[in-house]
Structures are given as C-alpha cells and as structure tokens.
mmCIF file of the N, C-alpha and C atoms, coordinates in Angstrom:
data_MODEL
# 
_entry.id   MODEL 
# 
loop_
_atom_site.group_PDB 
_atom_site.id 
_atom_site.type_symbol 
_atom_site.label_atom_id 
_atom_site.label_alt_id 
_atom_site.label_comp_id 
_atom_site.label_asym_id 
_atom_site.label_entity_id 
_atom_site.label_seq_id 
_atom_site.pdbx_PDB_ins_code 
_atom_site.Cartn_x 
_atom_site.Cartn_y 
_atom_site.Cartn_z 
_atom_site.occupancy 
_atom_site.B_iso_or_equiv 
_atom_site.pdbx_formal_charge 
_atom_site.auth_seq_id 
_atom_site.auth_comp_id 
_atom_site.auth_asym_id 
_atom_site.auth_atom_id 
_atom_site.pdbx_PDB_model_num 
ATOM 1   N N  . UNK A 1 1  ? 0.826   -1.192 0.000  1.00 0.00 ? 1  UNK A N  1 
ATOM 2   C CA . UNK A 1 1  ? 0.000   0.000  0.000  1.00 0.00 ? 1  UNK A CA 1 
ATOM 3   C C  . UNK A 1 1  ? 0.871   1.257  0.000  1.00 0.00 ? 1  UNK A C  1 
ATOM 4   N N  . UNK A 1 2  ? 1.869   1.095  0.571  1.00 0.00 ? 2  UNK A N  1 
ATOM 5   C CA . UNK A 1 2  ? 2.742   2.306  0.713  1.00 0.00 ? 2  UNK A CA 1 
ATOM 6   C C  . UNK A 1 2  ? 3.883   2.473  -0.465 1.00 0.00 ? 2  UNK A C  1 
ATOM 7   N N  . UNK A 1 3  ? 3.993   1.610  -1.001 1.00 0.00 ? 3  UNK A N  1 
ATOM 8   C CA . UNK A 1 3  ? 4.641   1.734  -2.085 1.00 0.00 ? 3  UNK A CA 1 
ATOM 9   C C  . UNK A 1 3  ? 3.816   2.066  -3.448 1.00 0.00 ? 3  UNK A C  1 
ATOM 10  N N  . UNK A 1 4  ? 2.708   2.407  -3.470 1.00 0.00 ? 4  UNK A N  1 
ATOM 11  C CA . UNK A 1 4  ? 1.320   2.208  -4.062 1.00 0.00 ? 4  UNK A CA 1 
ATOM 12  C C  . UNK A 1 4  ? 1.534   3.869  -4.214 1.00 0.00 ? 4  UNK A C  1 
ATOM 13  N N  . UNK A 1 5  ? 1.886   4.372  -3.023 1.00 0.00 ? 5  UNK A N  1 
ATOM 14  C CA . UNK A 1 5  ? 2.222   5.943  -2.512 1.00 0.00 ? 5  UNK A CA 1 
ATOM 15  C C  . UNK A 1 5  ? 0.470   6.460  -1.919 1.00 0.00 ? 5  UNK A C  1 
ATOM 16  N N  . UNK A 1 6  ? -0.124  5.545  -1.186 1.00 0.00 ? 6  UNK A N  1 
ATOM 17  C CA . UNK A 1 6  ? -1.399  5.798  -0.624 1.00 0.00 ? 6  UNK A CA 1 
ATOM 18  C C  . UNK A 1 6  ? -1.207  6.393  0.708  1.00 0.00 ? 6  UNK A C  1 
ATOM 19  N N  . UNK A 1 7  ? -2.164  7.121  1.312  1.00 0.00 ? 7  UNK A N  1 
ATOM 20  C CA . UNK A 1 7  ? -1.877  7.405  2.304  1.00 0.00 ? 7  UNK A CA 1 
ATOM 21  C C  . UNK A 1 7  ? -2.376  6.719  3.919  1.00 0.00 ? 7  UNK A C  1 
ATOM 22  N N  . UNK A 1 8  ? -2.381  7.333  4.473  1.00 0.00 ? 8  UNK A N  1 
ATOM 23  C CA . UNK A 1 8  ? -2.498  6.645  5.692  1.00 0.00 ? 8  UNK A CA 1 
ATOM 24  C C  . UNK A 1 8  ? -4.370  6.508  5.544  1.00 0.00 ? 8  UNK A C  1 
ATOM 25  N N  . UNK A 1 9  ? -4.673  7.850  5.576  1.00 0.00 ? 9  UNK A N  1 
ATOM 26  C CA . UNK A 1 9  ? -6.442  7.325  5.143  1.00 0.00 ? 9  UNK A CA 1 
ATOM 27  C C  . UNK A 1 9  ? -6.765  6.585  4.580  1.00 0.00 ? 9  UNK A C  1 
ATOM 28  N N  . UNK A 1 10 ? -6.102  6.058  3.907  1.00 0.00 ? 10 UNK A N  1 
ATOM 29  C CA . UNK A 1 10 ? -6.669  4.953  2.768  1.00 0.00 ? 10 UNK A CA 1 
ATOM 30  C C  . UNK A 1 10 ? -6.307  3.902  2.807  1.00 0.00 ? 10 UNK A C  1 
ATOM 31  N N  . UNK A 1 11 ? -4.614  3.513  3.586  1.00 0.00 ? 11 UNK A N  1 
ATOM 32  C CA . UNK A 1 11 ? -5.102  2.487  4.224  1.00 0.00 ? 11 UNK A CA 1 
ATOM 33  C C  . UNK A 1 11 ? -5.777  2.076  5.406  1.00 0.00 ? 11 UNK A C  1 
ATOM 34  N N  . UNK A 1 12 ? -6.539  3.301  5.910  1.00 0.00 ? 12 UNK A N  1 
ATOM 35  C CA . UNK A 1 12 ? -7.251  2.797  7.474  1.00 0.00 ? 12 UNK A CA 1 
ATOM 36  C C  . UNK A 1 12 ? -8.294  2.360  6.334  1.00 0.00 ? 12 UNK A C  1 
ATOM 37  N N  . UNK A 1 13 ? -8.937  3.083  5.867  1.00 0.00 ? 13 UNK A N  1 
ATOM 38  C CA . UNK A 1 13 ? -10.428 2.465  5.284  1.00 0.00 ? 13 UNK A CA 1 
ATOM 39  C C  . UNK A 1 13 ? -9.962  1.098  4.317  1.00 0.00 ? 13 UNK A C  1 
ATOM 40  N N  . UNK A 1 14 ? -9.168  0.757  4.184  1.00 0.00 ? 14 UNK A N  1 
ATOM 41  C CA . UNK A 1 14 ? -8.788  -0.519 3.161  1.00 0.00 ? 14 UNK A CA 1 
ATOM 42  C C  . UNK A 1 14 ? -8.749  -1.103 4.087  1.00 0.00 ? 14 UNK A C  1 
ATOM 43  N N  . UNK A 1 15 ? -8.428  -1.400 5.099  1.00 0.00 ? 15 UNK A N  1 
ATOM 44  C CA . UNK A 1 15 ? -7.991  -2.259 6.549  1.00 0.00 ? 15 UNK A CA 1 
ATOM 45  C C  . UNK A 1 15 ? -8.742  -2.207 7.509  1.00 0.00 ? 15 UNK A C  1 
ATOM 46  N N  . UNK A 1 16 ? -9.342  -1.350 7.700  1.00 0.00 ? 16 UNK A N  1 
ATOM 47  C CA . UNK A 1 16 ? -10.335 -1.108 8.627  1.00 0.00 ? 16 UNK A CA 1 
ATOM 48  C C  . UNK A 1 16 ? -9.404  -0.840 9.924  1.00 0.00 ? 16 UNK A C  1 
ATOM 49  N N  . UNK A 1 17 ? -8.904  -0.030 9.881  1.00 0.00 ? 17 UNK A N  1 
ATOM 50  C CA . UNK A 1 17 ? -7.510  0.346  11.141 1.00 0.00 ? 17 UNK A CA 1 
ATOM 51  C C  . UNK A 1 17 ? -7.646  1.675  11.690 1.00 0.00 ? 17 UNK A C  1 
ATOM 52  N N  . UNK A 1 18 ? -7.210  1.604  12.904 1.00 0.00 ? 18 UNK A N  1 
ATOM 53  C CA . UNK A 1 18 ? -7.239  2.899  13.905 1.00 0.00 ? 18 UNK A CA 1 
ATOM 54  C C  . UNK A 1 18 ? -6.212  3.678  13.053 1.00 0.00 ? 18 UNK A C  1 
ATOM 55  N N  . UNK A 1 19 ? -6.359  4.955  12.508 1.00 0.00 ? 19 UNK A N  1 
ATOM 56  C CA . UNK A 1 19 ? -4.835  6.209  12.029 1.00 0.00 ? 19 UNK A CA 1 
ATOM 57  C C  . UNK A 1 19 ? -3.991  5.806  13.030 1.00 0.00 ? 19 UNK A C  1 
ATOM 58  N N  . UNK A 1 20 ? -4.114  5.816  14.219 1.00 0.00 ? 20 UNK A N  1 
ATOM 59  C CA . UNK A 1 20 ? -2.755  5.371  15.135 1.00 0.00 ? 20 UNK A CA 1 
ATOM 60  C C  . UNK A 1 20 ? -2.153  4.409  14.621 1.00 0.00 ? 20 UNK A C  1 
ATOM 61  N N  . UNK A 1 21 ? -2.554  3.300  14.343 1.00 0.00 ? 21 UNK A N  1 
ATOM 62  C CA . UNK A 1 21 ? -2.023  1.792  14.253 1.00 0.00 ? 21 UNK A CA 1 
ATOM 63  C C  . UNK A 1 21 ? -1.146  2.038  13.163 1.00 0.00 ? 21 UNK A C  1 
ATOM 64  N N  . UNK A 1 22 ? -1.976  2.458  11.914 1.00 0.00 ? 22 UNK A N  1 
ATOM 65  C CA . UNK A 1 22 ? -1.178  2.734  10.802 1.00 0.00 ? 22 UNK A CA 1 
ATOM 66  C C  . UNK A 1 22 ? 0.025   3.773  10.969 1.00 0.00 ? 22 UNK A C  1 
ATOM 67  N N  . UNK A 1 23 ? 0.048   4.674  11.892 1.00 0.00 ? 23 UNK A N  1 
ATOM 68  C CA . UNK A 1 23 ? 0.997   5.790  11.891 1.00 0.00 ? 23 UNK A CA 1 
ATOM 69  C C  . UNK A 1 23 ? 2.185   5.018  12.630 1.00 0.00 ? 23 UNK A C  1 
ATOM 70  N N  . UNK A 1 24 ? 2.076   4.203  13.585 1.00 0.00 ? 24 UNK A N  1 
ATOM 71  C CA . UNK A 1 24 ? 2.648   3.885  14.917 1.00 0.00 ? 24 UNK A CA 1 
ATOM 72  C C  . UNK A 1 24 ? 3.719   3.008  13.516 1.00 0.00 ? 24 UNK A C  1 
ATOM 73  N N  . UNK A 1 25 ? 3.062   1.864  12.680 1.00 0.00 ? 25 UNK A N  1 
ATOM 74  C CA . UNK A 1 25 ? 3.937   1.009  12.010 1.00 0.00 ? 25 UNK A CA 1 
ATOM 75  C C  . UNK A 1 25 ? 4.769   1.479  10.812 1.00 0.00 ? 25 UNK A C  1 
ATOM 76  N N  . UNK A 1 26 ? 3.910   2.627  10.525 1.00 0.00 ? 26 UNK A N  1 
ATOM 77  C CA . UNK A 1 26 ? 4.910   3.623  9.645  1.00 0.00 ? 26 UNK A CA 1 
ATOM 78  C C  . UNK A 1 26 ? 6.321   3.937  9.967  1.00 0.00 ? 26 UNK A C  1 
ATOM 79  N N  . UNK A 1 27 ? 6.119   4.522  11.126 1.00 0.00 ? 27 UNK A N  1 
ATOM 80  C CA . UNK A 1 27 ? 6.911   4.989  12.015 1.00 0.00 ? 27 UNK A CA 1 
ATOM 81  C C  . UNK A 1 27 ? 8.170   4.251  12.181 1.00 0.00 ? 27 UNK A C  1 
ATOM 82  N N  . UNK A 1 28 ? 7.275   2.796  12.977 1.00 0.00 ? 28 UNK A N  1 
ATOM 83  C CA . UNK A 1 28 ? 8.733   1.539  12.682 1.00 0.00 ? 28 UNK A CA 1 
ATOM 84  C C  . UNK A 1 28 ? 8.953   1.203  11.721 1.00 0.00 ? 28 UNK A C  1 
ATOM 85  N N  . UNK A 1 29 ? 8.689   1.150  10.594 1.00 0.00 ? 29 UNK A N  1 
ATOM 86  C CA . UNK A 1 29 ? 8.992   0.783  9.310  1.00 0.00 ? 29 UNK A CA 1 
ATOM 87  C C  . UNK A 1 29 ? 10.532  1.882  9.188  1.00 0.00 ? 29 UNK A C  1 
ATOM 88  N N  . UNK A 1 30 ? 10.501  3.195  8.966  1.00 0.00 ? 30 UNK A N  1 
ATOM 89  C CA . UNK A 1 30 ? 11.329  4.115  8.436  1.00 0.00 ? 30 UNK A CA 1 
ATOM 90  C C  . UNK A 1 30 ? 12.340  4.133  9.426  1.00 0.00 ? 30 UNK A C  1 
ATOM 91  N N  . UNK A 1 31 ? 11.821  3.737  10.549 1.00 0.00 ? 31 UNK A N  1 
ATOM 92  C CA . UNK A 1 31 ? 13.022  3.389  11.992 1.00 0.00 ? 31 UNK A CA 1 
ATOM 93  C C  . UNK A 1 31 ? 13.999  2.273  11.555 1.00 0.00 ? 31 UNK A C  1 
ATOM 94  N N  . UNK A 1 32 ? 13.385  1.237  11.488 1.00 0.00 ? 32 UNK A N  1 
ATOM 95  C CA . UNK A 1 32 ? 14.091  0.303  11.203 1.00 0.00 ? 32 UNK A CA 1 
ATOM 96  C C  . UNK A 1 32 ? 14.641  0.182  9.962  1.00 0.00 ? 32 UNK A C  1 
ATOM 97  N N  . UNK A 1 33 ? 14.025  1.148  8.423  1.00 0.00 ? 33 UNK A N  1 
ATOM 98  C CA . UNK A 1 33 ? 15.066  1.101  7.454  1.00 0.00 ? 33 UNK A CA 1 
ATOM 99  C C  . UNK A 1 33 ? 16.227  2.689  7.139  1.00 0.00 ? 33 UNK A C  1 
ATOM 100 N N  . UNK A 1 34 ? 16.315  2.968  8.874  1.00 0.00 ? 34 UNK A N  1 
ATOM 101 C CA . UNK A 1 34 ? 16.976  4.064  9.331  1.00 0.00 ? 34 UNK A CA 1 
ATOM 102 C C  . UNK A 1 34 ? 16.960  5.278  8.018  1.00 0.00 ? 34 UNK A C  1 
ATOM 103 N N  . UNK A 1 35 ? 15.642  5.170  8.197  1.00 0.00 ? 35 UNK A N  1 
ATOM 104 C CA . UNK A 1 35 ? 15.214  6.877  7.235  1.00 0.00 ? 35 UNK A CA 1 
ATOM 105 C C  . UNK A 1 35 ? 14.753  7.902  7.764  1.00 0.00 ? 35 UNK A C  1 
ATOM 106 N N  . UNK A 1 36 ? 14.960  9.088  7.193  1.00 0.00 ? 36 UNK A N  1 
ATOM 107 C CA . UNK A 1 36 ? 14.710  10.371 8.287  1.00 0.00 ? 36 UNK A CA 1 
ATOM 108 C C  . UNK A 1 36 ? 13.591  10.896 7.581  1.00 0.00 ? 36 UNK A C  1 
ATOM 109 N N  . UNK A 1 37 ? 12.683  10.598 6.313  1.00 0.00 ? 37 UNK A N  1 
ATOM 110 C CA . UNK A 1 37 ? 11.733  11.229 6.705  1.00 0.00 ? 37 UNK A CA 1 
ATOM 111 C C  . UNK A 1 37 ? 10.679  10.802 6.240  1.00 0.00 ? 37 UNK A C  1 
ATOM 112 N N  . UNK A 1 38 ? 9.396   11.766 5.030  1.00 0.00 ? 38 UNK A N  1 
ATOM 113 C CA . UNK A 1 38 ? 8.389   11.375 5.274  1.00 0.00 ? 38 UNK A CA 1 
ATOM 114 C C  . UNK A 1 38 ? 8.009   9.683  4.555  1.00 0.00 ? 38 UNK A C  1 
ATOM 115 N N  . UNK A 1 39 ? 6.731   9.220  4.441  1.00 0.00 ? 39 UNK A N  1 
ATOM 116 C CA . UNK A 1 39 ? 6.690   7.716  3.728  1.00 0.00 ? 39 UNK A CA 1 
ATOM 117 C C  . UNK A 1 39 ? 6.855   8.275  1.827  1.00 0.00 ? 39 UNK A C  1 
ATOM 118 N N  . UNK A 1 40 ? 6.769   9.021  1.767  1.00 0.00 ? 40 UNK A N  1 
ATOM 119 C CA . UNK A 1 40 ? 7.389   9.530  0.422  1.00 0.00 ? 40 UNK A CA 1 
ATOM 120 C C  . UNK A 1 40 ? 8.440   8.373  0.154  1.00 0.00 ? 40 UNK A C  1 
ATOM 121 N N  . UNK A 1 41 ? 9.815   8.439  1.094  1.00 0.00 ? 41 UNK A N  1 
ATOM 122 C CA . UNK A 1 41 ? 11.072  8.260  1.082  1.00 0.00 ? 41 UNK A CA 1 
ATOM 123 C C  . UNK A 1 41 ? 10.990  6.405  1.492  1.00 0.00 ? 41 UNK A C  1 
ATOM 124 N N  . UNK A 1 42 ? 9.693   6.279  2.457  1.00 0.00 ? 42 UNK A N  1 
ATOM 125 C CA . UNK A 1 42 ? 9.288   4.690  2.303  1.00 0.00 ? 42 UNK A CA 1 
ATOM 126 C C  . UNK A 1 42 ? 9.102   3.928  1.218  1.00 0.00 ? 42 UNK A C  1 
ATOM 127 N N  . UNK A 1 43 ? 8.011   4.616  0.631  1.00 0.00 ? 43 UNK A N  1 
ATOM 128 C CA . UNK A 1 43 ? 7.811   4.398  -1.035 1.00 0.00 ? 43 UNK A CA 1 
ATOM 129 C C  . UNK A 1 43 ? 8.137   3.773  -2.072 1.00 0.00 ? 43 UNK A C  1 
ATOM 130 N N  . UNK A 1 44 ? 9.406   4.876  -1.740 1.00 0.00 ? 44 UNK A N  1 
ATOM 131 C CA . UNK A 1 44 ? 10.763  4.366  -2.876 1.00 0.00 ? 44 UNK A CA 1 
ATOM 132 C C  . UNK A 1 44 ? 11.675  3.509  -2.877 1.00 0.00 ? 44 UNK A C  1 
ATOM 133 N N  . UNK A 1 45 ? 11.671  3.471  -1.431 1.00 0.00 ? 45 UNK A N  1 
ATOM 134 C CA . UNK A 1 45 ? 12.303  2.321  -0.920 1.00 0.00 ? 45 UNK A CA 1 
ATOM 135 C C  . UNK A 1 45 ? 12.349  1.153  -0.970 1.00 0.00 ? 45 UNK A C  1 
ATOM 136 N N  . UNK A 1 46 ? 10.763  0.820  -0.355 1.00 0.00 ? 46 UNK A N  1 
ATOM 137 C CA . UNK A 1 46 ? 9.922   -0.697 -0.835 1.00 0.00 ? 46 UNK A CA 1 
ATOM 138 C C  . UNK A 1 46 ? 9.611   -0.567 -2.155 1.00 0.00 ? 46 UNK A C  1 
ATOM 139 N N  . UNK A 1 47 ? 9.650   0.116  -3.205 1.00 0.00 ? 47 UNK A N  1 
ATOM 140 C CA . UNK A 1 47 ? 9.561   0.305  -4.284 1.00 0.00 ? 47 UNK A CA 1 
ATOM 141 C C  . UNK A 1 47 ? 11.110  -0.607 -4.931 1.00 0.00 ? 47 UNK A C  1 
ATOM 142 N N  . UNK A 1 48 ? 12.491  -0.424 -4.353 1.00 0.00 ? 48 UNK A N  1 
ATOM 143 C CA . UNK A 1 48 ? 13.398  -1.046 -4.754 1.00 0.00 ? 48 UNK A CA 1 
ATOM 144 C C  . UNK A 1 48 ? 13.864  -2.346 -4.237 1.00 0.00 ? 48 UNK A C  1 
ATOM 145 N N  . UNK A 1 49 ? 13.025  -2.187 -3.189 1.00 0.00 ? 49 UNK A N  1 
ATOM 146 C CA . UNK A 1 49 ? 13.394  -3.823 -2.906 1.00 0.00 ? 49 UNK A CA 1 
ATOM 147 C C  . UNK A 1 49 ? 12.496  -5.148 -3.439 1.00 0.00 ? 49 UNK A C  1 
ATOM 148 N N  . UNK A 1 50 ? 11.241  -4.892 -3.674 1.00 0.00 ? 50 UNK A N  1 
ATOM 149 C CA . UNK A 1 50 ? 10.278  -5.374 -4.403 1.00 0.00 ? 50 UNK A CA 1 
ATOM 150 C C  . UNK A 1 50 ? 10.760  -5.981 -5.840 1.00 0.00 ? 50 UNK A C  1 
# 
C-alpha cells in the first residue's frame, strides 16, 4: 500500500484500522530502514526492494 504511494487514510479504510495503528507502524517501518523522513522516502524504498 505504501509503495502504491497511498496514504495513511486509505489504508485505514482498506484495513479497517485505527490512524494510530497505521501511523505507529509507519513509524517503525522508516526506523528500522533508518530513514529520516516522510513515507514519500518509504515508497521508494519498498519500491526497490520489491
């Protein structure tokens, strides 16, 4: 979904998910692929490893 470049609204309503939940794993996602910023930069990322 995030490589899709969707946003967090859209995946709560695709998932049926609290905005927290989705923000909270965002969050660890860019933590753990030690990135500094927005899911823009996620994106592209899972975009190249895919």
């Amino acid at each position: 979904m995030i490589s899709r470049h969707l946003g967090i609204k859209d995946i709560v309503t695709a998932f049926n998910l609290f905005s927290d939940t989705v923000s909270f794993h965002l969050r660890d996602m860019i933590s753990k692929l030690s990135m500094t910023h927005t899911h823009v930069n996620l994106a592209t990322r899972l975009g190249t490893m895919a």
